[in-house]
ROPA-354291 format. One line per field, with one value per atom (N, C-alpha, C): residue number from 1; x negated, y negated, z negated. Coordinates in nm, 3 decimals. Layout:
# residues N
n = NUM	...
xx = X	...
yy = Y	...
zz = Z	...
***
This chain:
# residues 203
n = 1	1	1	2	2	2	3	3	3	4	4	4	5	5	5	6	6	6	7	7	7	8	8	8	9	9	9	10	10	10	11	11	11	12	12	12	13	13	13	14	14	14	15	15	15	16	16	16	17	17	17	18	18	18	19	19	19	20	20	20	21	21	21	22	22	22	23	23	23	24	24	24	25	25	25	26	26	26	27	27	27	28	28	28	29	29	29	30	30	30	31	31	31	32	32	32	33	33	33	34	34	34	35	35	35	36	36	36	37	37	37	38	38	38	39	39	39	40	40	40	41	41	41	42	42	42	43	43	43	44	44	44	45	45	45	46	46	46	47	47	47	48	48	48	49	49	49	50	50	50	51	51	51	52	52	52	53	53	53	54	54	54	55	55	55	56	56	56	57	57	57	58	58	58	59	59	59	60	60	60	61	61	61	62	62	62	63	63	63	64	64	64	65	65	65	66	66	66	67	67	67	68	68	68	69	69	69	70	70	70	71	71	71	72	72	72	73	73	73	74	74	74	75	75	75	76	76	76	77	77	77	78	78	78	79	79	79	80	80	80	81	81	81	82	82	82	83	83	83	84	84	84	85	85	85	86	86	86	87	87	87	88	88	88	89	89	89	90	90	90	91	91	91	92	92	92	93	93	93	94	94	94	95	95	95	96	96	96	97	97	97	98	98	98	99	99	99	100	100	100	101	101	101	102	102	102	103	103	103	104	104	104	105	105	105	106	106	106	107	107	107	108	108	108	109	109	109	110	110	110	111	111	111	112	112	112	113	113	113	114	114	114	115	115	115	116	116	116	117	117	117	118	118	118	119	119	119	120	120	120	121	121	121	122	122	122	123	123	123	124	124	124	125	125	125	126	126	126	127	127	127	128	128	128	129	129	129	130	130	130	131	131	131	132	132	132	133	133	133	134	134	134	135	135	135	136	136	136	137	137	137	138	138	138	139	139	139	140	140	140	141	141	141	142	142	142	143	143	143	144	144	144	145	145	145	146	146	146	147	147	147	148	148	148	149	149	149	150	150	150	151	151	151	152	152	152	153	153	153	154	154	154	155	155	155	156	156	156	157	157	157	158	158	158	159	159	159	160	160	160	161	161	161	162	162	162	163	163	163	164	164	164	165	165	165	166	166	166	167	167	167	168	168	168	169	169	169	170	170	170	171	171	171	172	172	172	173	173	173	174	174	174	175	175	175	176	176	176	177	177	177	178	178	178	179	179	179	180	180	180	181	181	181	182	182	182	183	183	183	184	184	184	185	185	185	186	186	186	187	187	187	188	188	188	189	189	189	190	190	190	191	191	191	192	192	192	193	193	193	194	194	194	195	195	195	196	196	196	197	197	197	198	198	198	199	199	199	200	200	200	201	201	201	202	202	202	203	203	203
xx = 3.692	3.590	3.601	3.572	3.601	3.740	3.871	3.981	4.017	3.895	3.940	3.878	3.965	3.979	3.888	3.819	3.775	3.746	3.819	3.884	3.778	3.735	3.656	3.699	3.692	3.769	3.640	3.617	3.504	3.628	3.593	3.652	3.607	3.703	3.653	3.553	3.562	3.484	3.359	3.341	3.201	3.158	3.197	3.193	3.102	3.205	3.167	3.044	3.029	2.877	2.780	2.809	2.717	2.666	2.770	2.788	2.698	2.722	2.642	2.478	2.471	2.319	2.256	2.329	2.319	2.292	2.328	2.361	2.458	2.522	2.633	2.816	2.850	2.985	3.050	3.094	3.150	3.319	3.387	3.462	3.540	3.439	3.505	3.431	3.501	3.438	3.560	3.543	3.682	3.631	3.703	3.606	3.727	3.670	3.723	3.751	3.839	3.849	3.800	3.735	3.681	3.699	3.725	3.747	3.642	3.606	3.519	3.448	3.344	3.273	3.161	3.135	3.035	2.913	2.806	2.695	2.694	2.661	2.586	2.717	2.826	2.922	2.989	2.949	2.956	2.844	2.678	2.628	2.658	2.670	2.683	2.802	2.927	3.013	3.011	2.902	2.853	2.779	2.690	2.589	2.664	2.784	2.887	2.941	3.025	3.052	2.936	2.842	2.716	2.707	2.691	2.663	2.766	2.916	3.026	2.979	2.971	2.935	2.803	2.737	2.614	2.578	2.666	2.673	2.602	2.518	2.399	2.504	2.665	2.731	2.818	2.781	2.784	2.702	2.589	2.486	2.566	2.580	2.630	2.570	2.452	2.294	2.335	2.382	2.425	2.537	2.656	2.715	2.717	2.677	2.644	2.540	2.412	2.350	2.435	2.520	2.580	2.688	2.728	2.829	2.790	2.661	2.602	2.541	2.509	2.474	2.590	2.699	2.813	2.882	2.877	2.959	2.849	2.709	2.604	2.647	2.673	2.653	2.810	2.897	3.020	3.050	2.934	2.995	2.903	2.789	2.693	2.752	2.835	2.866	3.042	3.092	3.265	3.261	3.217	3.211	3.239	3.352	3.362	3.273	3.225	3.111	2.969	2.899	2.794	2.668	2.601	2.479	2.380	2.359	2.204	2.088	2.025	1.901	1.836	1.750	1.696	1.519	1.549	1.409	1.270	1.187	1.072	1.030	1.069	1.011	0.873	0.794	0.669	0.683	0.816	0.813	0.822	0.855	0.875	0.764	0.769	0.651	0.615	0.454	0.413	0.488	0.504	0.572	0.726	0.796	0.939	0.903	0.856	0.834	0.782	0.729	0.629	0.770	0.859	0.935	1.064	1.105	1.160	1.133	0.998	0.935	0.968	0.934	0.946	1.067	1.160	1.343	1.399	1.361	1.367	1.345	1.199	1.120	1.208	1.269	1.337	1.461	1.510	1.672	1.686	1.599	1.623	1.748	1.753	1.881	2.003	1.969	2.114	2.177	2.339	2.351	2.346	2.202	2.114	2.201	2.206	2.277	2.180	2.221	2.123	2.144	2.293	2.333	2.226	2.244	2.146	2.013	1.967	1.789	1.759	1.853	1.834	1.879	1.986	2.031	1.884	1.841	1.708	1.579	1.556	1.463	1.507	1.638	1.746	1.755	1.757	1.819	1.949	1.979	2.091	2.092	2.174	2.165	2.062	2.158	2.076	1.948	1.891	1.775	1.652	1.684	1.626	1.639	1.718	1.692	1.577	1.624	1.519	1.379	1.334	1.244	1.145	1.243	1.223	1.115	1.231	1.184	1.056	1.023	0.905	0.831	0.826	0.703	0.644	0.745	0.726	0.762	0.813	0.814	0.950	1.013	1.149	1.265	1.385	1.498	1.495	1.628	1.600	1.651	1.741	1.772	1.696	1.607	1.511	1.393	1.348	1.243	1.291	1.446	1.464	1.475	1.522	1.569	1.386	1.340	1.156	1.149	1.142	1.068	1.154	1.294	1.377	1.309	1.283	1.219	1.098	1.008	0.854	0.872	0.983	1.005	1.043	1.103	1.176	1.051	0.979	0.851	0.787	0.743	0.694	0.757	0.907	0.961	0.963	0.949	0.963	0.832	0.743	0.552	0.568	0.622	0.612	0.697	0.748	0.811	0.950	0.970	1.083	1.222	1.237	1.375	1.376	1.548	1.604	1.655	1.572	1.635	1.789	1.865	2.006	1.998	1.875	1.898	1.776	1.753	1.587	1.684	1.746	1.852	1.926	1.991	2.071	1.973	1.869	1.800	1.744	1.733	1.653	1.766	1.922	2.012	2.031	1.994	2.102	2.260	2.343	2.453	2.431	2.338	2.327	2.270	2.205	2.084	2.110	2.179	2.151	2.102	2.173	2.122	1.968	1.956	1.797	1.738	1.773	1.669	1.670	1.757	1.779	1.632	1.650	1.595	1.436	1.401	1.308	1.204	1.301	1.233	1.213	1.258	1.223	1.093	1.110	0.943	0.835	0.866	0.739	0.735	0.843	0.816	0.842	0.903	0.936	1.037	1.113	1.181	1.137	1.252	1.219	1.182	1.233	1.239	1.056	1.027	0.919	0.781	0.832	0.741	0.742	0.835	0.859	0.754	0.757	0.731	0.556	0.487	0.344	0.315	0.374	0.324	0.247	0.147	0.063	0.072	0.092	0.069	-0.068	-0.098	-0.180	-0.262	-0.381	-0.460	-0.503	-0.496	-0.511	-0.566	-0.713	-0.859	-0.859
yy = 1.641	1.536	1.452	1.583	1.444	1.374	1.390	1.361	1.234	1.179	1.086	0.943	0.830	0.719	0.633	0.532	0.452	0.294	0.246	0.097	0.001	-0.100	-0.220	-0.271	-0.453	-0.523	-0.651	-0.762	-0.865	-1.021	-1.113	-1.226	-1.320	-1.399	-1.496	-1.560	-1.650	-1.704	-1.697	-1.556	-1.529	-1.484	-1.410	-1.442	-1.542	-1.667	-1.792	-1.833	-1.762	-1.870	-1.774	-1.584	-1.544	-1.634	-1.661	-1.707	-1.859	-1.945	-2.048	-2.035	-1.947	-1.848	-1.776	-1.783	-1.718	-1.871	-1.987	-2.081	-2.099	-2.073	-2.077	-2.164	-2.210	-2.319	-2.251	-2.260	-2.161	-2.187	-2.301	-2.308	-2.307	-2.239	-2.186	-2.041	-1.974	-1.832	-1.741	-1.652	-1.578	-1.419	-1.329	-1.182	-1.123	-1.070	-1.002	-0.882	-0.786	-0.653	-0.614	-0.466	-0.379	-0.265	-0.164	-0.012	0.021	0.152	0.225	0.281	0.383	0.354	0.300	0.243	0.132	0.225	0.273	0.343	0.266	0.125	0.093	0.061	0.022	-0.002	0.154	0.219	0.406	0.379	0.356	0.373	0.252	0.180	0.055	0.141	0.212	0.220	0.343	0.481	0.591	0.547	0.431	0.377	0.322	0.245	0.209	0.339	0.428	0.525	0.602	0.654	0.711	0.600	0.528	0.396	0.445	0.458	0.496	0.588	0.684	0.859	0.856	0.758	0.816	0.707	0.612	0.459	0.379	0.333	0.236	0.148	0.180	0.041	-0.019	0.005	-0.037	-0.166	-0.143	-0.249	-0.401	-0.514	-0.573	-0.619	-0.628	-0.642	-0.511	-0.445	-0.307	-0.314	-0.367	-0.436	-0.536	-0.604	-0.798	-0.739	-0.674	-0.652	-0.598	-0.444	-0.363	-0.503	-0.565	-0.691	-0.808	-0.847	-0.948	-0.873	-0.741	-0.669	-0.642	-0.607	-0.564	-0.744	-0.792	-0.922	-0.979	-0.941	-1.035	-0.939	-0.794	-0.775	-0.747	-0.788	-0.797	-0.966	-1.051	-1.197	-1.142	-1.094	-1.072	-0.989	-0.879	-0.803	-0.819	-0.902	-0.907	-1.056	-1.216	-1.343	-1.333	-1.442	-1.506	-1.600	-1.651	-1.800	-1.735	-1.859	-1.826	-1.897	-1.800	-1.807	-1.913	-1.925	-2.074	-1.975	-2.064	-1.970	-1.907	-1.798	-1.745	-1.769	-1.832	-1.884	-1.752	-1.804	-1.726	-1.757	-1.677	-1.652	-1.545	-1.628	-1.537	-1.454	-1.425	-1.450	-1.611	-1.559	-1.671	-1.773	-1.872	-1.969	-1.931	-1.901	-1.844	-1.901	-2.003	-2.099	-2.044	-2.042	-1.967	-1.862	-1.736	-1.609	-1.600	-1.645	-1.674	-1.705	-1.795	-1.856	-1.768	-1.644	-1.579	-1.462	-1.408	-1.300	-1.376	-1.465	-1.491	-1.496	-1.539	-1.563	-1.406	-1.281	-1.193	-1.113	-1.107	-1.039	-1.108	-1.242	-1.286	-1.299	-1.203	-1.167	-1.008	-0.923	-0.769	-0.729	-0.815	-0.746	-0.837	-0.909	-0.954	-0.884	-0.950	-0.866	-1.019	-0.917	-1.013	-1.022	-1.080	-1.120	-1.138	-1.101	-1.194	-1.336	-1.378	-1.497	-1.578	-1.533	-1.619	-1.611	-1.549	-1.528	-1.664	-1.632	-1.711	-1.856	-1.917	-2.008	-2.094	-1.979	-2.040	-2.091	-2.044	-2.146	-2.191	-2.215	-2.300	-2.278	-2.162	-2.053	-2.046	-1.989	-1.923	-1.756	-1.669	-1.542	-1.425	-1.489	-1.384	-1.460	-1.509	-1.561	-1.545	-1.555	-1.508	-1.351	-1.327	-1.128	-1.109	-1.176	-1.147	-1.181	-1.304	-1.379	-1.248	-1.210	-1.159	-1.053	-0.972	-0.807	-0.882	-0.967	-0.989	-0.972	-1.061	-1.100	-0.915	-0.882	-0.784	-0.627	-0.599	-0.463	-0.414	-0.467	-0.435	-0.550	-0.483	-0.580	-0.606	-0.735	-0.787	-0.631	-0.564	-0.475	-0.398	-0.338	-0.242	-0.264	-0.437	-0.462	-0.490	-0.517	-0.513	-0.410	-0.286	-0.208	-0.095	-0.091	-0.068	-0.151	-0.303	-0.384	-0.313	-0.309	-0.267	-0.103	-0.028	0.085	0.070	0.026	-0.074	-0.101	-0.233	-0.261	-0.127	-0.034	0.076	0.146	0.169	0.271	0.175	0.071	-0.025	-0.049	-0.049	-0.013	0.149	0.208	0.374	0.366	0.379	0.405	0.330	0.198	0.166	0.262	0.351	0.407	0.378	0.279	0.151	0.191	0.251	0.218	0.397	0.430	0.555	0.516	0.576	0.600	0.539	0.528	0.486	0.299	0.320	0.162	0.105	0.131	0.096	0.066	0.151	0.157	0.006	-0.019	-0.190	-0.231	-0.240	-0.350	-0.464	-0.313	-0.381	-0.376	-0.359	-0.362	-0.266	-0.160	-0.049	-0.044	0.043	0.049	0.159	0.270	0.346	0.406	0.541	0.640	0.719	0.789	0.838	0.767	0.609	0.567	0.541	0.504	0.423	0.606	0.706	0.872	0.825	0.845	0.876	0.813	0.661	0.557	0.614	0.653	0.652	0.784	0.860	1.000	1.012	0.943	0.887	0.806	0.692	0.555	0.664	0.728	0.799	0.963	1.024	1.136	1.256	1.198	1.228	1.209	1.312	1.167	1.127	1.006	0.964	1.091	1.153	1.239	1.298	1.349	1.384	1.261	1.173	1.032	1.073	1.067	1.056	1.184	1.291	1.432	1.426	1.372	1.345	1.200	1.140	1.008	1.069	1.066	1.105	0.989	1.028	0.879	0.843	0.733	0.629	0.652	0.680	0.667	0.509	0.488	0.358	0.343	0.330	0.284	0.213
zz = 1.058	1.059	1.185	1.284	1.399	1.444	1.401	1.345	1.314	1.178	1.083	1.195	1.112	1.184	1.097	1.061	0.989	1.073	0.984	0.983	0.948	1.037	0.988	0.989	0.902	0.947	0.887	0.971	0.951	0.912	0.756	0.766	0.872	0.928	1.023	0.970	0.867	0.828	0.859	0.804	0.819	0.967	1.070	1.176	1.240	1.166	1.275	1.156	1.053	1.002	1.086	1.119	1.255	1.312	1.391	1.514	1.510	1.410	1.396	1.356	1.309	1.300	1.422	1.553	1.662	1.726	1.710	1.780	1.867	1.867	1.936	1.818	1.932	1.892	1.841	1.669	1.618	1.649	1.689	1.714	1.884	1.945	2.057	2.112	1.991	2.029	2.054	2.153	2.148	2.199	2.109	2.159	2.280	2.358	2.472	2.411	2.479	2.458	2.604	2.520	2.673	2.632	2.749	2.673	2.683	2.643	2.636	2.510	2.528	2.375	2.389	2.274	2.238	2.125	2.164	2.073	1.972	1.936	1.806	1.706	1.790	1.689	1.647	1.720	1.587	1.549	1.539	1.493	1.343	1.339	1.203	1.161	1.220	1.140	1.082	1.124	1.060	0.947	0.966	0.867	0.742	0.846	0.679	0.618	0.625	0.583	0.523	0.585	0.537	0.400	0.351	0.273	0.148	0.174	0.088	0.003	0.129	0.088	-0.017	-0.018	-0.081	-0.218	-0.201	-0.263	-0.286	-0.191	-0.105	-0.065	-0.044	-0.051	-0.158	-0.318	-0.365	-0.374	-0.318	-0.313	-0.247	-0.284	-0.183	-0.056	-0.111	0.033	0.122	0.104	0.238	0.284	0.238	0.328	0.413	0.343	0.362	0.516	0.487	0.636	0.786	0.725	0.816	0.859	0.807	0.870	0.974	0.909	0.988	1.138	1.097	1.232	1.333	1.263	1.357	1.414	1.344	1.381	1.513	1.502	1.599	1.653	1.671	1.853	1.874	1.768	1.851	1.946	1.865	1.971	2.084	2.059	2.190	2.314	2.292	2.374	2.401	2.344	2.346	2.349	2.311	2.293	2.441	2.446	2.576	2.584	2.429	2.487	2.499	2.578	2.615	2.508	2.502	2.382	2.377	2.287	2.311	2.397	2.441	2.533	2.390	2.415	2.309	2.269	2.162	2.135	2.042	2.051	2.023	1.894	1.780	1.650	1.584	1.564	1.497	1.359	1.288	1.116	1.036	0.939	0.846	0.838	0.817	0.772	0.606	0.580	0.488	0.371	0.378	0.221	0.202	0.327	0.341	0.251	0.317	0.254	0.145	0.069	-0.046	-0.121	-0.106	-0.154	-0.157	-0.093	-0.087	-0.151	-0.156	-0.262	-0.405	-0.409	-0.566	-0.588	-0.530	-0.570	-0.595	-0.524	-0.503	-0.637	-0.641	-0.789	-0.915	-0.913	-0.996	-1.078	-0.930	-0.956	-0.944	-0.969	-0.870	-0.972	-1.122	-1.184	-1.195	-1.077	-1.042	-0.893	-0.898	-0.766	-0.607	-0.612	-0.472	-0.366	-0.243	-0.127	-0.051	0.054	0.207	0.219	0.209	0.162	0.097	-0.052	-0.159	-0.099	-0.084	-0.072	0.062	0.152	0.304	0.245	0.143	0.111	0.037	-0.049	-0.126	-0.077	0.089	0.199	0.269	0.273	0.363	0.512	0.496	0.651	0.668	0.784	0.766	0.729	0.691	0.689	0.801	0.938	1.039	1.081	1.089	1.147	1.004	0.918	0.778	0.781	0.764	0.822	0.918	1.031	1.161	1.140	1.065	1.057	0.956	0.821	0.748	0.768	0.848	0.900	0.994	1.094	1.121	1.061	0.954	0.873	0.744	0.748	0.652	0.664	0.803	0.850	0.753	0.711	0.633	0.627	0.647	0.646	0.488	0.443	0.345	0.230	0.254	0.180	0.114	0.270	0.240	0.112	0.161	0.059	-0.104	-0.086	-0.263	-0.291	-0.235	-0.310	-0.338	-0.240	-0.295	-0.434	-0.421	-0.541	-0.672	-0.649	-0.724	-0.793	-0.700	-0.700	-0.836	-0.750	-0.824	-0.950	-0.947	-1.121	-1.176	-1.192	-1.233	-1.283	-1.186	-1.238	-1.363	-1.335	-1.430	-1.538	-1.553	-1.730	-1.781	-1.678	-1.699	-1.761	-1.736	-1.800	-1.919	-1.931	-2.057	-2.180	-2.126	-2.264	-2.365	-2.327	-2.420	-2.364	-2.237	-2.170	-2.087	-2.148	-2.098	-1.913	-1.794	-1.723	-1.682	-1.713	-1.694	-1.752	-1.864	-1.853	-1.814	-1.702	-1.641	-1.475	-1.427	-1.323	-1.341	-1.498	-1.476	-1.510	-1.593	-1.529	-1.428	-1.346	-1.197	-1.098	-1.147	-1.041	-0.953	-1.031	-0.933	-1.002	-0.935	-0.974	-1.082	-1.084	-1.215	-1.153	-1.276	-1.282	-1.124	-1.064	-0.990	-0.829	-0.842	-0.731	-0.747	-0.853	-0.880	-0.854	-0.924	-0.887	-0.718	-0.674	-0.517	-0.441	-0.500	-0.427	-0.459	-0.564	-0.661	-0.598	-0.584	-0.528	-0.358	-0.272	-0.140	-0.124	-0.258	-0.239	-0.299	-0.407	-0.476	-0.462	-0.412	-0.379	-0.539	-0.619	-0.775	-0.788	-0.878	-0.992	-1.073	-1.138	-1.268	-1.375	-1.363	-1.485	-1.452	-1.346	-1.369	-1.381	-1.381	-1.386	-1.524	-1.577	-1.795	-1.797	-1.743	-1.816	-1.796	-1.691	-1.639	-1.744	-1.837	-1.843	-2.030	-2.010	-2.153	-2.280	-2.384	-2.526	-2.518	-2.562	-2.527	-2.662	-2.673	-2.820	-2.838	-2.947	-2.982	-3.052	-3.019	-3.127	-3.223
***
């Protein structure tokens, strides 16, 4: 275990749309090398692996975050350029967020992005994360994959839909990620949600 090597590798591209989300000149950025070890970049890259191992990175919102995190504190701590001064954010403006819950609840069975969601109040990625988690005590991941959670219970009680297709509905990758997720928010599984849910008399 402690042996194995694991390989990141970030497209430029995206990098420099970071980096332009950081404020900073995306075209004169250059990362330094420094030795040593670096805590958070094992910590994002245990979190990516942890993610593999358990397949929370199937999700593309769990990559798409663990990237935008590793790429911001690799210009922050390795960028030869120097940063915009750092300004003071309260959370989203209520209409932003409002406007982002609904895009959200609207797609949970598509496959969501930080990208899309931040594109749909005309953010950029990281400052819509940040803004995000202000306003709502959860990164953007965390809160779909709850709502995702939420809808799930809400076709489960109705009766109509097996488990495995209650999971694609709301965009998990399948039944065991949606149990996983399911038995962490409610403390159950699905299965015992089905076995507690009584028939309905109908006057």
């Amino acid at each position: 275990m402690f042996g194995s090597v694991l390989f990141l590798a970030l497209d430029p591209v995206f990098v420099s749309r970071v980096a332009e989300g950081l404020e900073w000149d995306a075209d004169r950025i250059e990362l330094v090398e420094r030795r040593g070890t670096d805590p958070t970049l094992q910590y994002i890259a245990m979190a990516l692996r942890a993610g593999v191992q358990t397949g929370d990175a199937l999700d593309r919102m769990y990559g798409e975050g663990l990237s935008t995190a590793l790429a911001a504190h690799l210009l922050r701590e390795y960028g030869a350029a120097a940063p915009a001064p750092k300004k003071r954010y309260g959370g989203l403006p209520r209409a932003k967020l409002v406007r982002a819950v609904e895009y959200i609840q609207d797609q949970l069975d598509t496959d969501l992005t930080v990208s899309g969601i931040a594109q749909a109040v005309y953010m950029t990625p990281y400052y819509f994360t940040r803004l995000f988690k202000q306003s709502t005590g959860q990164s953007p991941y965390q809160y779909v994959v709850e709502a995702r959670v939420r809808k799930a219970k809400d076709l489960l009680t109705t009766g109509k839909f097996t488990i495995s297709e209650v999971a694609h509905h709301v965009g998990f990758a399948d039944q065991s990620h949606l149990t996983r997720h399911f038995k962490r928010v409610f403390g159950l599984p699905p299965k015992r949600l089905l076995s507690r849910r009584r028939p309905q008399i109908v006057v």
